[in-house]
C-alpha positions as CSV (number, residue, x, y, z in Angstrom):
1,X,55.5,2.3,9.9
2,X,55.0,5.6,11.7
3,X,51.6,4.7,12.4
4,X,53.0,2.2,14.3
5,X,54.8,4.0,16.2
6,X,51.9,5.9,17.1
7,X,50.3,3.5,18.4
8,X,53.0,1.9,20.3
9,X,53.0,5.3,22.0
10,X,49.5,5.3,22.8
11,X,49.6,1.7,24.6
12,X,52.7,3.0,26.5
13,X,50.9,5.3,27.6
14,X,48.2,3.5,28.6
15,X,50.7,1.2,30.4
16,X,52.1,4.3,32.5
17,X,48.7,5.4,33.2
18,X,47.8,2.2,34.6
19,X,50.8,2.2,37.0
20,X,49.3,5.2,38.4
21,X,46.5,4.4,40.6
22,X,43.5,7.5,40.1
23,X,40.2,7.2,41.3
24,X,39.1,8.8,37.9
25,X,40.5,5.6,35.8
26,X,37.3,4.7,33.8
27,X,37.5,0.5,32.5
28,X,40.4,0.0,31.1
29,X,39.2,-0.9,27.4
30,X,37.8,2.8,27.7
31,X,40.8,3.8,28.3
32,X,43.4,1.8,26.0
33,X,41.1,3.3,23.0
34,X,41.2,6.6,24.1
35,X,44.6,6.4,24.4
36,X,45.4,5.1,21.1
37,X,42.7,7.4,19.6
38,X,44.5,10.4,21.3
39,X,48.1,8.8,20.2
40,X,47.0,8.4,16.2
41,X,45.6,12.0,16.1
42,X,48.4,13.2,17.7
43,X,50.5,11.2,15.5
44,X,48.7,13.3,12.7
45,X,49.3,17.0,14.1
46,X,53.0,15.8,14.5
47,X,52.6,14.8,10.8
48,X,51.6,18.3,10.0
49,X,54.5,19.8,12.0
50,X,56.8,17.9,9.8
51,X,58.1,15.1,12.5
52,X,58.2,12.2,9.7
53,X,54.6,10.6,8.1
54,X,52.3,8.0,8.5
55,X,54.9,5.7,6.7
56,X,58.3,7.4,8.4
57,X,60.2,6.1,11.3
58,X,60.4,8.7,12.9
59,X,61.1,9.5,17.0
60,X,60.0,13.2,17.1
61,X,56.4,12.0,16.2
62,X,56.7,9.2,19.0
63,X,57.4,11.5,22.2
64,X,54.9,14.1,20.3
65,X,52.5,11.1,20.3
66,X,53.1,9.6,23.6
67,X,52.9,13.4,25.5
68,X,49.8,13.7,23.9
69,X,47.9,10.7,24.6
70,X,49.2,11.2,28.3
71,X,47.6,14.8,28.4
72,X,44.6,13.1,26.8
73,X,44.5,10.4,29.5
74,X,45.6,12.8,32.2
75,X,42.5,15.4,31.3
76,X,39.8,12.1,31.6
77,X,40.8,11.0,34.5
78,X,41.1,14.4,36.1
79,X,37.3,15.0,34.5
80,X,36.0,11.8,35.9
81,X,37.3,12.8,39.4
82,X,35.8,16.3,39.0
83,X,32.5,14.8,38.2
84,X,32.7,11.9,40.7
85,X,33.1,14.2,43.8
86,X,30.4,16.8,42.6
87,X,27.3,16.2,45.4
């Protein structure tokens, strides 16, 4: 069930992400699997800090998971700009 959780995070984040309008958004099925990608693996290093498992409910893991995946989606967007604007 954790995993779950994970990757409710990631597509909340994805929904935020798309609220914000960026001139570095790639296509959004890019960027819904990046941000679940970037949700489940932070899922995993919250799983090594001890926030709950793969199988635990557990809330700690969720804001761990959602932050990350918004860094995640926050660092391509800002790299897509960079590299958009470069003549």
């Amino acid at each position: 069930m954790g995993i779950v959780i994970w990757a409710a995070a990631g597509v909340l984040a994805f929904a935020v992400a798309r609220l914000l309008r960026s001139g570095g958004a790639p296509a959004w099925p890019v960027e819904i699997l990046v941000a679940i990608a970037a949700a489940l693996v932070f899922g995993l290093i919250a799983t090594a800090f001890d926030f709950g498992g793969w199988r635990e409910l557990e809330w700690r893991a969720g804001v761990f998971a959602l932050a990350g995946s918004s860094l995640i989606l926050a660092i391509v967007r800002s790299a897509r700009l960079a590299l958009a604007k470069r003549p």
